[in-house]
C-alpha positions in Angstrom: 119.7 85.0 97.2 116.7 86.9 95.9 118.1 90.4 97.2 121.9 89.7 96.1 120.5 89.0 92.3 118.3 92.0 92.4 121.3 93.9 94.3 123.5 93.7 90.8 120.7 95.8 89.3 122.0 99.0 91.2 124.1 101.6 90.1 124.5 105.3 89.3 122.2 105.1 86.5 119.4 102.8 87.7 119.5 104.5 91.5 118.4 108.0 89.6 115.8 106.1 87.9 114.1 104.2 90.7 114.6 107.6 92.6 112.5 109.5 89.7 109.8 106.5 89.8 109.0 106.6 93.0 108.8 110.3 92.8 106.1 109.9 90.1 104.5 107.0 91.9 104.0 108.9 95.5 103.5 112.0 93.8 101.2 111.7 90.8 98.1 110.4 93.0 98.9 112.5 95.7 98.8 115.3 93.4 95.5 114.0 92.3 93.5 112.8 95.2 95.0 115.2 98.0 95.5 118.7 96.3 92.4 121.2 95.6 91.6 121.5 91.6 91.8 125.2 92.3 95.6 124.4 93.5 98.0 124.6 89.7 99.8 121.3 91.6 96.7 119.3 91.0 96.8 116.4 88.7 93.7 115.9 87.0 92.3 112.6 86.4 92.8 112.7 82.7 96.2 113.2 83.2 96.7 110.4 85.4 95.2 107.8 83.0 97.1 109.4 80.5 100.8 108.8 82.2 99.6 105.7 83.4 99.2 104.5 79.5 102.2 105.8 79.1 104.0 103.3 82.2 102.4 100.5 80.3 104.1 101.6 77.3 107.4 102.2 78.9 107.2 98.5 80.0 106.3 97.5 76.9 109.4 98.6 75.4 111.2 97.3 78.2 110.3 94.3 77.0 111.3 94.8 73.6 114.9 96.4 74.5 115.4 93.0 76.5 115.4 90.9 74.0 116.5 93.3 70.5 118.9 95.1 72.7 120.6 92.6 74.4 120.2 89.6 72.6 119.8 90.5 68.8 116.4 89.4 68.6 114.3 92.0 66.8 110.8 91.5 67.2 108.3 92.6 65.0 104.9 90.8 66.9 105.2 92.1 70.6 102.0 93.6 70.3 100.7 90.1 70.1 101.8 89.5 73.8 100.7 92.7 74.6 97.4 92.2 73.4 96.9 88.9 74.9 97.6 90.1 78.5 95.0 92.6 77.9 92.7 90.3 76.6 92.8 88.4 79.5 92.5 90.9 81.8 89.5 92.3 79.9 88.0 89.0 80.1 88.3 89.2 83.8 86.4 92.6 84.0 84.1 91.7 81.4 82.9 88.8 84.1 82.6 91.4 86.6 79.8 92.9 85.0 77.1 90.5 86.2 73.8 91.9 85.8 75.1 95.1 85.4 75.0 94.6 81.2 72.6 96.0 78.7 70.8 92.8 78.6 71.2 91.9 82.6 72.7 88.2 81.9 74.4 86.7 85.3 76.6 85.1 82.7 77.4 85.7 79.5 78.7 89.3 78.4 76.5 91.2 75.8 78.0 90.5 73.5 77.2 86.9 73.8 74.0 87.3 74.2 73.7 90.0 71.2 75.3 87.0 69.1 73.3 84.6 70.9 75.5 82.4 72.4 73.6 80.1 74.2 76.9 79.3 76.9 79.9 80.0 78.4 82.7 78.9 76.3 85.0 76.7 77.9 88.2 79.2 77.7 85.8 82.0 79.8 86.0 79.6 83.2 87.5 81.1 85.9 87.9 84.5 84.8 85.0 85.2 87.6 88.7 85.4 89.8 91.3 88.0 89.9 94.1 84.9 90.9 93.0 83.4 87.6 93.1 86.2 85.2 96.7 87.4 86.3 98.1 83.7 86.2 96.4 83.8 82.6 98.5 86.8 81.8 101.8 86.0 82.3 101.2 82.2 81.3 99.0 82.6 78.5 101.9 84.8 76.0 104.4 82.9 78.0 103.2 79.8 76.5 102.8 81.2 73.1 106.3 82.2 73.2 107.7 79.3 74.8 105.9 77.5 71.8 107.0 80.2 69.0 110.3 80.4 70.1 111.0 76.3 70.7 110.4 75.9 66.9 112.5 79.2 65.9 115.2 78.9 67.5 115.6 75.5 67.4 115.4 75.6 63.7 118.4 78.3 63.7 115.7 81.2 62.7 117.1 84.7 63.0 118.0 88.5 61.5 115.2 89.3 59.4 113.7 86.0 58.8 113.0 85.8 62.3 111.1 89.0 62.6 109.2 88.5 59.5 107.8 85.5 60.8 107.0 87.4 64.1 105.2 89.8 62.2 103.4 87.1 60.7 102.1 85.9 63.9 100.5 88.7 65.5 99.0 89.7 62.1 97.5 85.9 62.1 96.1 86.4 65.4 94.6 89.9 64.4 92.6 87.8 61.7 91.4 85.4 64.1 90.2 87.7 66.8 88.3 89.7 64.1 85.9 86.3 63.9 82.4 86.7 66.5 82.5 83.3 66.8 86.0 83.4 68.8 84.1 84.5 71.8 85.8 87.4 72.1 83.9 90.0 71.0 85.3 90.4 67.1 85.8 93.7 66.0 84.0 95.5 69.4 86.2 94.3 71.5 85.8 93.9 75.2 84.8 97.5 76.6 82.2 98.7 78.9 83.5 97.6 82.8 82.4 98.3 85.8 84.6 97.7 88.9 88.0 95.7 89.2 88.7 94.0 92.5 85.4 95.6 93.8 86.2 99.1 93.1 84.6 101.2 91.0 86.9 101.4 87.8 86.0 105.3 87.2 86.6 106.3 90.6 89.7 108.8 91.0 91.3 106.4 93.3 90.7 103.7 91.1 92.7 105.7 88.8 95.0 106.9 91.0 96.0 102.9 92.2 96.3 101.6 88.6 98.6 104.1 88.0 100.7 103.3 91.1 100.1 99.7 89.8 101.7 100.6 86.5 104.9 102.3 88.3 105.2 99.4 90.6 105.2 96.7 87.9 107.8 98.9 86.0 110.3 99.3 88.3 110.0 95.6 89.2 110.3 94.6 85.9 113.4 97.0 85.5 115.2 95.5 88.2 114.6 92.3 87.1 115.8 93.3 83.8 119.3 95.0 84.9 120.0 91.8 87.4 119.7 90.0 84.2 121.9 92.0 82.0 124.5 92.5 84.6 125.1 89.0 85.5 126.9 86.2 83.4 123.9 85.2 81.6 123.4 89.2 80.6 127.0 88.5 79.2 126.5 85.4 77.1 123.2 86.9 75.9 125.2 90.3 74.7 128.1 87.1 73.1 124.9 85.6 71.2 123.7 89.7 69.6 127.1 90.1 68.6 128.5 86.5 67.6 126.0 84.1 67.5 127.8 81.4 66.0 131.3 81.8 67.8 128.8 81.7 71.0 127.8 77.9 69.4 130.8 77.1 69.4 132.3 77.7 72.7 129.9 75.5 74.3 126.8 77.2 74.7 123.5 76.2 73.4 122.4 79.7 72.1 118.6 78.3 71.8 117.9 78.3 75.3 119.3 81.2 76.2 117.3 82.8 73.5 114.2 80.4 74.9 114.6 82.1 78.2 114.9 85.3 77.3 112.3 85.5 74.9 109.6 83.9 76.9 110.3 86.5 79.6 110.0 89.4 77.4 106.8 87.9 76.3 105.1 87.6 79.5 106.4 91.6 80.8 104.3 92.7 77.4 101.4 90.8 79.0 101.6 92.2 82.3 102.2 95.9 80.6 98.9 94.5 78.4 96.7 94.0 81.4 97.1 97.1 83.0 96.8 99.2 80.2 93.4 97.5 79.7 91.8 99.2 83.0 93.0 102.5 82.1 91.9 102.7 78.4 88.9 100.9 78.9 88.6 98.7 76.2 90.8 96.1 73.9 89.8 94.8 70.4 91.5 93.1 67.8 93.5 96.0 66.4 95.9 96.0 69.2 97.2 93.1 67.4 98.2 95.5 64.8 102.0 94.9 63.6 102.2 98.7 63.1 101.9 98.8 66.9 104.6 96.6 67.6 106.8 98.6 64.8 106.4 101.3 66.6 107.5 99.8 69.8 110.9 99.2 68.3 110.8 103.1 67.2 110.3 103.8 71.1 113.2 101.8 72.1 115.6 103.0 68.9 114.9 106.7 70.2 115.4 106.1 73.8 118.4 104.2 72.8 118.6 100.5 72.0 120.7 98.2 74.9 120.1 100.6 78.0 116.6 100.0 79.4 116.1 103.3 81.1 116.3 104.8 77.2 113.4 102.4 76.1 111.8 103.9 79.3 112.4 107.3 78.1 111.8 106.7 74.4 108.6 105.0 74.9 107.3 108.1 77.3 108.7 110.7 75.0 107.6 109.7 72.0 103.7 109.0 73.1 103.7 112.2 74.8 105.0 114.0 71.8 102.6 111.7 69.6 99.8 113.4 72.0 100.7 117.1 72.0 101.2 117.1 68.2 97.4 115.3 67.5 96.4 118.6 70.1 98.9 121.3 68.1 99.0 119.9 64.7 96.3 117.7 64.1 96.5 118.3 60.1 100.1 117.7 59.6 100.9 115.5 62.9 101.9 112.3 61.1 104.4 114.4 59.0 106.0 116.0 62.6 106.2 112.9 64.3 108.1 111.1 61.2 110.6 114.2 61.1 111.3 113.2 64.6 112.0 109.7 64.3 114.2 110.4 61.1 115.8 113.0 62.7 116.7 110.9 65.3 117.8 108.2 63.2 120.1 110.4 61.6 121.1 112.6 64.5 120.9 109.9 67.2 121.8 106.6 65.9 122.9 105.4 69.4 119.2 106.7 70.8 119.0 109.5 73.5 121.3 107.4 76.4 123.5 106.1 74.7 124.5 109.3 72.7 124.5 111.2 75.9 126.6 107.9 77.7 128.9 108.5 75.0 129.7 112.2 75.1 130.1 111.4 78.8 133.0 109.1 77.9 134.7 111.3 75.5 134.4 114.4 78.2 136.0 111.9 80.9 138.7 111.3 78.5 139.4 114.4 77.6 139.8 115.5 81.0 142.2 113.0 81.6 143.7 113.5 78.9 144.0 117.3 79.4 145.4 116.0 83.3 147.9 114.1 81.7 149.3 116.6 79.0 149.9 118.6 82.1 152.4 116.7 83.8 150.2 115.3 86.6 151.5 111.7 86.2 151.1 108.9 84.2 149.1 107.8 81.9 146.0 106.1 82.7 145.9 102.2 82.3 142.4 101.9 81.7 140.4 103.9 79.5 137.5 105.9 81.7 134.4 104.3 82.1 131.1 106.0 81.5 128.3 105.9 84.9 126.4 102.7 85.4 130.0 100.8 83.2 131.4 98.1 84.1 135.3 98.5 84.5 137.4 96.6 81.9 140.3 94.7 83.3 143.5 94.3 81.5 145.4 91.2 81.6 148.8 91.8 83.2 151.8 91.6 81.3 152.8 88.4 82.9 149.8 86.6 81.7 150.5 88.2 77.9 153.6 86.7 78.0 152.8 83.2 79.1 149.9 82.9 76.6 152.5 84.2 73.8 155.0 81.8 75.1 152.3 78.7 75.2 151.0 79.9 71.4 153.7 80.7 69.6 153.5 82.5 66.1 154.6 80.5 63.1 157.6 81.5 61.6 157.2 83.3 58.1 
């Protein structure tokens, strides 16, 4: 049952992207770990961190086209997710230190004992195990969504109401993790770890598996995703972004489909959360930021909004063009970067897929159209379908007739 779900996630478009990912996934550590530095096909370690931040972000905005893209929820607080998946994880490694800490506690992290904290708080058991932490978090922001969105949706929250008040949450949780006494190291942060699993977390394999992590977790997540989207529940959730009410009243009770599908998105930003935490090397409050989860959505406009392999590709471009232009222009950087994204508003409205998806629909019908002004038969009875498109299937005339016949029009 498993496989036939997963097998409605394939098509052109999604076989040339799992194709490139597991190029990058077998190649970027091999690259690293295998070839000589001397050789110009190495992959220094830098660099893989770097594209492995870059996979977490990507499934980040996975996350955020899921639920803005395909069910009109626009989300203005994914960063809190995010954030909390990388808290947990970093609580996790933090308990790894052991001994190993500036002050050589079994126990409590430094900065426990810097604030003197005299115990373990309650909410730091277990994070001595790897099982733990990950449960923690997917069911940690899956909770607080679950929670967040109950109350929303059920109260018939949405448009720009909605995201205000999403906003309003990761910016409340910003406050609250700036406190010492939350125990979870206030404005610091969690930084300075060791090992993960038992292996040294500055070890070019290390670096090399997390990133293979990262690319793993994306392409499951993206399958998962486009099963979704293509199936029947994909197509009530695309009813509910474009008529929300006329959805209500066929039947359907909008709320928990917008339950489900928020809660999801919110425990895919934890999992993108907790393995950008290994590769960064620290998390403090300010990833809590709601500019950070702005700028999600500006990943996932670019890439184009509604096709999850362009919030893949906007999330990647745009960071790797937010890095060369701190390198090429640091003094005027902000200014480039904000050229791009209003040239792109602009330019692109549809994103980077879905322009191009669209120019590859009005090339198909041109050619057919060009076929058919030829004499080469007649005219096509469906319009032509761009890759990865579902084919539309007109109603025969038969069936026209008998619903014209059964609802007939009023005389004027």
């Amino acid at each position: 049952m498993m496989s036939s779900f997963l097998f409605r996630a394939m098509d052109a478009r999604a076989g040339v992207f799992l194709a490139i990912m597991a190029a990058v996934i077998i190649l970027v550590p091999a690259c690293n770990l295998f070839v000589p530095e001397s050789s110009a096909l190495h992959v220094p370690t830098y660099a893989v961190t770097l594209m492995g931040k870059y996979l977490t972000y990507a499934l980040l905005a996975l996350a955020v086209d899921l639920v803005w893209g395909y069910c009109g929820i626009l989300s203005l607080g994914h960063a809190a997710f995010f954030a909390l998946g990388g808290y947990a994880m970093g609580m996790y490694l933090m308990r790894q230190i052991g001994t190993r800490g500036v002050y050589g506690d079994p126990i409590l992290p430094d900065f426990m004992v810097f604030l003197n904290w005299q115990e373990l708080p309650w909410y730091w058991y277990g994070f001595d195990m790897f099982w733990f932490a990950a449960l923690m978090v997917v069911l940690v922001p899956g909770l607080l969504a679950f929670v967040f969105g109950w109350f929303a949706f059920r109260s018939r929250v949405t448009g720009v109401y909605l995201s205000i008040i999403t906003q309003a949450l990761t910016y409340a949780l910003l406050l609250a993790f700036f406190r010492n006494d939350m125990g979870f190291g206030g404005n610091n942060g969690l930084t300075d770890f060791k090992d993960i699993l038992g292996f040294d977390i500055q070890a070019d394999t290390t670096r090399a598996g997390l990133f293979a992590a990262s690319g793993i977790a994306l392409v499951i997540c993206f399958l998962i995703c486009r099963s979704i989207t293509r199936s029947k529940l994909g197509k009530v959730l695309v009813a509910v972004r474009d008529a929300e009410s006329r959805t209500r009243f066929l039947g359907y009770r909008v709320e928990h489909y917008k339950l489900f599908v928020w809660t999801l998105s919110a425990m895919m930003a934890g999992v993108a959360g907790a393995l950008y935490v290994p590769q960064v090397g620290i998390i403090n409050p300010g990833e809590f930021a709601p500019a950070n989860s702005i700028e999600v959505v500006i990943w996932v406009a670019v890439g184009g909004r509604g096709t999850l392999v362009g919030a893949v590709l906007g999330a990647v471009l745009v960071n790797f063009a937010k890095t060369w232009f701190t390198a090429a222009l640091p003094d005027i950087w902000l200014f480039a970067l904000g050229g791009l994204f209003v040239f792109v508003t602009l330019f692109l409205p549809k994103g980077i897929v879905g322009t191009v998806s669209q120019g590859w629909t009005a090339l198909r019908q041109r050619k057919i159209s060009s076929d058919f002004g030829e004499g080469s038969g007649d005219p096509p009875t469906q319009p032509p379908q761009s890759p990865g498109a579902q084919a539309n299937v007109e109603k025969p005339a038969s069936a026209i007739s008998r619903a014209g016949a059964a609802h007939p029009q009023p005389a004027e």
